[in-house]
Legacy VTK file of the C-alpha trace (Angstrom):
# vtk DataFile Version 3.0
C-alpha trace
ASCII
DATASET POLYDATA
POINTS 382 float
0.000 0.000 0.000
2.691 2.467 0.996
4.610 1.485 -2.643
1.552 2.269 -4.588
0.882 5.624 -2.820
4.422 6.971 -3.107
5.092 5.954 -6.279
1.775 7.326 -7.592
2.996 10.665 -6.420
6.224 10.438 -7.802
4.924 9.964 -10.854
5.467 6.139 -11.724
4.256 5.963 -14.746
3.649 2.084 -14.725
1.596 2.394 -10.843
-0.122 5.592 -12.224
-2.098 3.310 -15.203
-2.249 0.471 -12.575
-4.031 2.653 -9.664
-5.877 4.938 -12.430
-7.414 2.308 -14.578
-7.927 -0.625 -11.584
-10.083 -0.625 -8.826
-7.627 -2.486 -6.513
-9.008 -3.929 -2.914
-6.511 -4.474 -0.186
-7.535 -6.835 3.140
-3.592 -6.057 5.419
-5.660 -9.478 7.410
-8.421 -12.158 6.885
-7.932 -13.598 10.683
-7.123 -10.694 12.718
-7.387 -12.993 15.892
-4.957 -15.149 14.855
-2.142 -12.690 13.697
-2.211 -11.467 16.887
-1.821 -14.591 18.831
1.382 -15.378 16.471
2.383 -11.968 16.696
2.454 -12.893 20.306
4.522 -15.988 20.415
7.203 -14.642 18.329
8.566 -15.294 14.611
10.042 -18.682 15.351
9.190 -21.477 12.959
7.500 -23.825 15.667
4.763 -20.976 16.675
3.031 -20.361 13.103
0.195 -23.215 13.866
-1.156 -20.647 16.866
-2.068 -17.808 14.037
-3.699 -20.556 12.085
-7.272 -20.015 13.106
-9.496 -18.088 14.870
-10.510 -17.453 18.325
-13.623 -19.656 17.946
-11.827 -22.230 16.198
-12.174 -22.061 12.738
-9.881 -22.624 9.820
-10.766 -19.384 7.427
-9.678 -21.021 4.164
-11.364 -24.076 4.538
-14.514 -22.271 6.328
-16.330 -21.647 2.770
-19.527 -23.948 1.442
-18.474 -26.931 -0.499
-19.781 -25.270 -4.326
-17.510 -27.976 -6.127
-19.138 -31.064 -5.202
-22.565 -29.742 -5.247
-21.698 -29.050 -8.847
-20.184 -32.481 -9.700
-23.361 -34.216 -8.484
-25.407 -32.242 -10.583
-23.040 -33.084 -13.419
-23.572 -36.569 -12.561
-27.063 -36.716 -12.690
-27.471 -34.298 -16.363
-28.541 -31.785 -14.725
-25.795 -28.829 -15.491
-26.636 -26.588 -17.021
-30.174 -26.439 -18.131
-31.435 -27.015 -13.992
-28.153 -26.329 -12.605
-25.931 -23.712 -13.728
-21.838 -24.129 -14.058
-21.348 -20.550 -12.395
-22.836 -18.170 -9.815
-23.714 -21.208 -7.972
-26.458 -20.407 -4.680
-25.104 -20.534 -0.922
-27.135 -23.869 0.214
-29.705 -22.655 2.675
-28.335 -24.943 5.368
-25.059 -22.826 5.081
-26.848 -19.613 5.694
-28.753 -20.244 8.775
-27.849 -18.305 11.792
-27.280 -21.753 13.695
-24.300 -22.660 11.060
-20.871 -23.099 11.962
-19.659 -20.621 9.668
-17.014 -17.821 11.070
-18.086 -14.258 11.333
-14.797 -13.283 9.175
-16.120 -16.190 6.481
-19.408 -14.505 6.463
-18.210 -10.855 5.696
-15.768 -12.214 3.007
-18.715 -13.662 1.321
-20.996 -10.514 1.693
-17.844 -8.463 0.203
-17.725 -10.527 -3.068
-21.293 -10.295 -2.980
-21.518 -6.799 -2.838
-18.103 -5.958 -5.823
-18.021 -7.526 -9.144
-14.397 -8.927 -8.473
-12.476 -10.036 -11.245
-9.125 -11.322 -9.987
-8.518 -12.136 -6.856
-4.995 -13.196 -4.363
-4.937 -14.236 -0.779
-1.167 -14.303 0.757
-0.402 -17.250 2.982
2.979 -19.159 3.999
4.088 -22.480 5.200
5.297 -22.874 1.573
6.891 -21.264 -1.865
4.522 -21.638 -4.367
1.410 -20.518 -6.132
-1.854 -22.732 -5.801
-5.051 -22.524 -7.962
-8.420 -24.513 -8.029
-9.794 -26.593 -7.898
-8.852 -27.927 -4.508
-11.618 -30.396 -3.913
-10.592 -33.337 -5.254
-13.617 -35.491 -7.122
-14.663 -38.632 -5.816
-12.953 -41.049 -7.834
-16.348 -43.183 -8.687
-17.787 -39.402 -10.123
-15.094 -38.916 -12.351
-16.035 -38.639 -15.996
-14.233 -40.469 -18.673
-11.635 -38.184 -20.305
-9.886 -38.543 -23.585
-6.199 -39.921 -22.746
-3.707 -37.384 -22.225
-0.998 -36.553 -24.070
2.350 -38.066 -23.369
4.031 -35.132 -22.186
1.371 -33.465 -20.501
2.430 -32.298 -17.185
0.039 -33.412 -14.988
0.596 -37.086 -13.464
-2.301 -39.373 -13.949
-4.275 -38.892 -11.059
-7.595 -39.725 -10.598
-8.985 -37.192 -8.193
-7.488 -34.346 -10.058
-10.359 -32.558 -11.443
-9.221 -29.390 -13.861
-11.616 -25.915 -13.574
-12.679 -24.849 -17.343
-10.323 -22.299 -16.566
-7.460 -24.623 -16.411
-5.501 -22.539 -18.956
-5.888 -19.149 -17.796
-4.789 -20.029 -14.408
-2.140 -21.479 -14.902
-0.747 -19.019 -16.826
-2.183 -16.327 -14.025
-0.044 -18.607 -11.354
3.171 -18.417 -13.739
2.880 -14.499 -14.083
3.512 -14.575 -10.345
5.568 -17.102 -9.852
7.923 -16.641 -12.702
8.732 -12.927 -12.013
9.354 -13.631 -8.273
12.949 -13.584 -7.517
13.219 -17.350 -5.633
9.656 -18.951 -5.997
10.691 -20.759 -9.047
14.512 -22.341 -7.289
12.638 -25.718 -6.656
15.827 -27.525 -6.653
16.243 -26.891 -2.928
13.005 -29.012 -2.585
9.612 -27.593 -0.934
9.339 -26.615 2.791
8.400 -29.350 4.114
8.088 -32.451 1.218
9.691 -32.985 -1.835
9.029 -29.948 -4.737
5.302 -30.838 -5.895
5.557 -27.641 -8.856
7.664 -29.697 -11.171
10.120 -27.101 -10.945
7.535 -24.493 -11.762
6.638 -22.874 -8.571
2.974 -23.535 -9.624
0.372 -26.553 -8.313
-3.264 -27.522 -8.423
-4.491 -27.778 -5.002
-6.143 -30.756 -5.494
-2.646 -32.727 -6.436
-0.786 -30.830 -3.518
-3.248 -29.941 -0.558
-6.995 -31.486 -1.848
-9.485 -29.219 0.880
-13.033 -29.054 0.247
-14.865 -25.494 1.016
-11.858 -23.384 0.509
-12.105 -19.878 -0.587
-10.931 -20.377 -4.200
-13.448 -22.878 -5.050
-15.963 -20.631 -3.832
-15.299 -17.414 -5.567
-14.744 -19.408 -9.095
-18.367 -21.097 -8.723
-19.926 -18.046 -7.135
-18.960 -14.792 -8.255
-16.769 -14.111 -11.991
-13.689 -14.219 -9.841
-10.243 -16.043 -10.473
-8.540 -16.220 -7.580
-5.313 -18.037 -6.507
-3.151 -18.908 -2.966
0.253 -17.332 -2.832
2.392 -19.243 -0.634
5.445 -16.463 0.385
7.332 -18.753 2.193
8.458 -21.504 4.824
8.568 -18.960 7.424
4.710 -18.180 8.475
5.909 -15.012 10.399
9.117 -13.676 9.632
11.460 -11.430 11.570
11.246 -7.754 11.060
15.097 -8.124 9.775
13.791 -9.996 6.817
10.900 -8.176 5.348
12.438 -6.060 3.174
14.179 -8.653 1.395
10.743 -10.552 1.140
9.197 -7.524 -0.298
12.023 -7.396 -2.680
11.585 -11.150 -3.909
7.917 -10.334 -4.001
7.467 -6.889 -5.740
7.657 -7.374 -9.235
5.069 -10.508 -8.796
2.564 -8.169 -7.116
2.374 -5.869 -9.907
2.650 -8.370 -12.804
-0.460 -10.514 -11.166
-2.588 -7.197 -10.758
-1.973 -6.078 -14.204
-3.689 -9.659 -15.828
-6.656 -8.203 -14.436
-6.517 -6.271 -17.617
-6.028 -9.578 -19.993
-8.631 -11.250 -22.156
-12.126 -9.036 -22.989
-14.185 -6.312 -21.512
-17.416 -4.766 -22.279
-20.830 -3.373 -21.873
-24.462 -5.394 -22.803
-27.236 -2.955 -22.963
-30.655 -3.110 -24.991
-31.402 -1.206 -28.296
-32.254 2.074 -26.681
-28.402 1.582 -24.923
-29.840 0.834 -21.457
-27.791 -1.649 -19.886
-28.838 -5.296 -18.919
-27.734 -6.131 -15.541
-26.731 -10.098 -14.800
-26.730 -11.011 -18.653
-24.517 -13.947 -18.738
-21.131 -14.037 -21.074
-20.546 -17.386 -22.761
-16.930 -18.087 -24.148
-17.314 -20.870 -26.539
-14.799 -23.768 -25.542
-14.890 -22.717 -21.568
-17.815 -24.094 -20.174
-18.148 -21.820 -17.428
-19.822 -18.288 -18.105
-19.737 -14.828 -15.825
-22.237 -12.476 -15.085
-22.785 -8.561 -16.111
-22.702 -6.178 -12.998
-25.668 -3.969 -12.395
-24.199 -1.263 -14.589
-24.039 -3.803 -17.535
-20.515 -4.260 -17.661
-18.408 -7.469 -17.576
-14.278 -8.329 -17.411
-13.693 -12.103 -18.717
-9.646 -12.820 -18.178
-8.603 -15.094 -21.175
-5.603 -16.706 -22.760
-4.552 -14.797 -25.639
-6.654 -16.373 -28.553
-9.566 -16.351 -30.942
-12.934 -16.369 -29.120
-16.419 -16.854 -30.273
-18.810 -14.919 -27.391
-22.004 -14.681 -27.002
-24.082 -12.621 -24.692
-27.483 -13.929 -23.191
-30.257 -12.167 -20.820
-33.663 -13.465 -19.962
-36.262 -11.310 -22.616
-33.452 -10.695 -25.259
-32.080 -12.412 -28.601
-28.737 -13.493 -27.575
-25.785 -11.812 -29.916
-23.002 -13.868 -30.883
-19.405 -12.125 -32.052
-15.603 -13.145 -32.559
-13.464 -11.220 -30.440
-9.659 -11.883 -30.486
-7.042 -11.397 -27.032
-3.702 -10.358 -27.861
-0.204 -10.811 -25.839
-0.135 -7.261 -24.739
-1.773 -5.957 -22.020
-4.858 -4.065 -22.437
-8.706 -6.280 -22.776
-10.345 -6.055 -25.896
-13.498 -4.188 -26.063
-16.444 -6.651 -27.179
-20.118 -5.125 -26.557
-23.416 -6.838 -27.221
-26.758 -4.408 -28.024
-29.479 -7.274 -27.259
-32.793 -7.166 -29.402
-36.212 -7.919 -27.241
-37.318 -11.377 -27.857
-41.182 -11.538 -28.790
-40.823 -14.974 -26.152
-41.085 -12.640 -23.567
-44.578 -10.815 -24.577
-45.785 -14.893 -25.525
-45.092 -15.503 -21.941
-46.949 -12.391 -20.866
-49.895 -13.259 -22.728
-49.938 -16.921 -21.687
-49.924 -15.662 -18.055
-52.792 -13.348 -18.666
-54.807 -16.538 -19.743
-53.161 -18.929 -16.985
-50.744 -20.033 -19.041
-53.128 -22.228 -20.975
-53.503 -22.297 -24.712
-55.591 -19.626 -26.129
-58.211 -20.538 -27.958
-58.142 -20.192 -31.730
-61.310 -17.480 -32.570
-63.234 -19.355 -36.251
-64.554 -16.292 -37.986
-68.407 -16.413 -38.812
-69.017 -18.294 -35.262
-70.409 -15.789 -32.820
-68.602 -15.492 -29.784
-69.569 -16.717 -25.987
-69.573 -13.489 -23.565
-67.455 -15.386 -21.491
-64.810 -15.531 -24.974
-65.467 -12.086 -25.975
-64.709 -10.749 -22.028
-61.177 -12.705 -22.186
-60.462 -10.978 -25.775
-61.450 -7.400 -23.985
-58.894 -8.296 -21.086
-56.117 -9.105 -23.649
-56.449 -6.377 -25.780
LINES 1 383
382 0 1 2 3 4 5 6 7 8 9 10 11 12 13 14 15 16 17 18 19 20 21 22 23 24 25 26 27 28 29 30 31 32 33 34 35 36 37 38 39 40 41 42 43 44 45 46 47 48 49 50 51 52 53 54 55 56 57 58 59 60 61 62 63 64 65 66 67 68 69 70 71 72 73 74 75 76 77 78 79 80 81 82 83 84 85 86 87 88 89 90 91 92 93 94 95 96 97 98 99 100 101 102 103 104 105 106 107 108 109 110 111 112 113 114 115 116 117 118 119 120 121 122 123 124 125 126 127 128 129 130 131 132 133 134 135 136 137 138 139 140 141 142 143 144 145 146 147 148 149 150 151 152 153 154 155 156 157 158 159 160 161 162 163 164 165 166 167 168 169 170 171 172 173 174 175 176 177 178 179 180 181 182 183 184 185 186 187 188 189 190 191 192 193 194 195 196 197 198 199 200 201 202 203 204 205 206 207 208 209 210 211 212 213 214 215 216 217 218 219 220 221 222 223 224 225 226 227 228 229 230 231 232 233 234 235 236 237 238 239 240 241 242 243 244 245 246 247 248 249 250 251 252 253 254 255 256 257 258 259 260 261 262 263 264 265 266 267 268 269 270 271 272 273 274 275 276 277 278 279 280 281 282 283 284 285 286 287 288 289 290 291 292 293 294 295 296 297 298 299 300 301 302 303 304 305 306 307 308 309 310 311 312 313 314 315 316 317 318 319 320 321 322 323 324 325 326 327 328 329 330 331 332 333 334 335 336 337 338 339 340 341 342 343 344 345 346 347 348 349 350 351 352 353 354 355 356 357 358 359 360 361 362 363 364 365 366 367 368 369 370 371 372 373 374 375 376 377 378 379 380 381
């Protein structure tokens, strides 16, 4: 925060576009409770597990409603996604209730993504030197689909549980930004923290193959808001000493900046009606990726992609979808795509179906005088 602010008013040319043209969101702590209960014990390596949860007991990351599986069974049983959608997943009621053991912290986060149309999204932990990304529920082995064989030199090791988000490009390549342009996260030859080096000498992991969790909190925002968002593992040390933060901000600056500016990869745009109103929650379909995003209430969407050639369409209940090509490119900067959505004459069918209780209406055969109680439904619809 203080790096952005200074060199904003130095005139940084590079934090100027990033703070002008990026709503940026800063938490300094998720579990206030437990920072200062390690803050407490000291920065030794044996007194990290006391800042792990909070003071009622709960583990924040894993503290988050189980969207994945709820989304697998539905797969399983056809339903996805013409009953059940593949995004914006609902909390389950159950979760909700005031009598859940949900943490007040957990229950804020999710208001705050509720409440800000996130599109990229980084929480900072340690214990390890690496960047994770979802999915980190691992699928039941007897739900997993058939899949076409892998390649041979595909990097993943066969693994049954491992079940890949439609996103499976784009993060990866969103984990790499960070973890290639930090100065040591990619040094895997010294081995991980605590195992062997599970990044394949990338610095980069699925959660599911390194740490499978169910209910964490990047399961949750992928299946329930438009957010991407990743774990960033600093280090072994969980609390360093004051001596060594300014090397770790060092090893860490460039990363912070490079992840924050992929928040301006892929496509961007408005979806408004033919008098240019715009259509709040429209949904934004990228053929290929079966998982779609929502417009915010102003009508505007962010989709990160890979750069490529995409065929998008853009959907809204009482509209004619519209269907274009819009291309990503290497550099930085999203590609405007709009969509101007025509009224569907489905939606004044419906009306007039309701009007009649949504039976059929009777066909009127001319020269046959009508019945007053016929020619009292034809006033009402007219």
């Amino acid at each position: 925060m203080q790096f952005l602010c200074k060199e904003y008013q130095d005139g940084n040319p590079r934090v100027r576009s990033l703070v002008t043209e990026t709503r940026i969101h800063l938490v300094p702590s998720l579990n206030p409770d437990g920072y200062e209960l390690a803050r407490e014990a000291g920065s030794e390596l044996g007194n990290w597990a006391l800042g792990h949860w909070t003071e009622e007991g709960y583990d924040l990351f894993e503290n988050f409603p189980d969207l994945a599986s709820a989304l697998w069974a539905a797969e399983e049983r056809k339903l996805v996604p013409h009953k059940f959608p593949n995004h914006h997943i609902p909390i389950p009621e159950h979760y909700l209730a005031e009598e859940a053991t949900v943490a007040v912290e957990t229950r804020a986060v999710m208001a705050w993504m509720d409440k800000n149309p996130f599109v990229l999204g980084a929480n900072l932990q340690g214990g390890e030197k690496l960047v994770s990304y979802p999915f980190d529920t691992a699928r039941p082995v007897s739900e997993t689909p058939a899949a076409a064989p892998r390649p041979p030199d595909d990097y993943e090791d066969d693994n049954p549980e491992l079940q890949e988000t439609p996103d499976h490009a784009i993060f990866r390549w969103l984990a790499i930004s960070y973890a290639s342009a930090h100065l040591t996260m990619t040094e895997t030859f010294r081995g991980g923290c605590h195992t062997q080096d599970m990044t394949n000498a990338m610095g980069i992991v699925q959660g599911a193959k390194w740490h499978p969790r169910a209910g964490s909190m990047n399961d949750f925002s992928y299946l329930h808001t438009n957010c991407l968002e990743l774990s960033i593992y600093l280090g072994c040390d969980k609390f360093p000493h004051e001596s060594e933060l300014q090397q770790e901000w060092e090893n860490n600056k460039e990363s912070l900046l490079t992840f924050m500016e992929q928040v301006h990869r892929g496509i961007k745009g408005l979806v408004t009606d033919q008098q240019g109103e715009p259509i709040a929650n429209a949904t934004i379909v990228v053929g290929g990726i079966n998982h779609n995003i929502k417009t915010a209430s102003g009508g505007d969407y962010w989709r990160i992609l890979n750069p490529g050639e995409y065929r998008v369409s853009a959907r809204a209940e009482g509209y004619n979808p519209s269907v274009k090509t819009c291309s990503v490119f290497y550099d930085i900067g999203a590609t405007q795509c709009n969509f101007v959505l025509s009224r569907s004459n489905w939606k004044r069918i419906r009306e007039i179906m309701a009007m009649n209780g949504n039976r059929p209406i009777r066909r009127i055969v001319p020269g046959r005088p009508m019945t007053p109680r016929e020619r009292m439904r034809l006033r009402m619809r007219l």
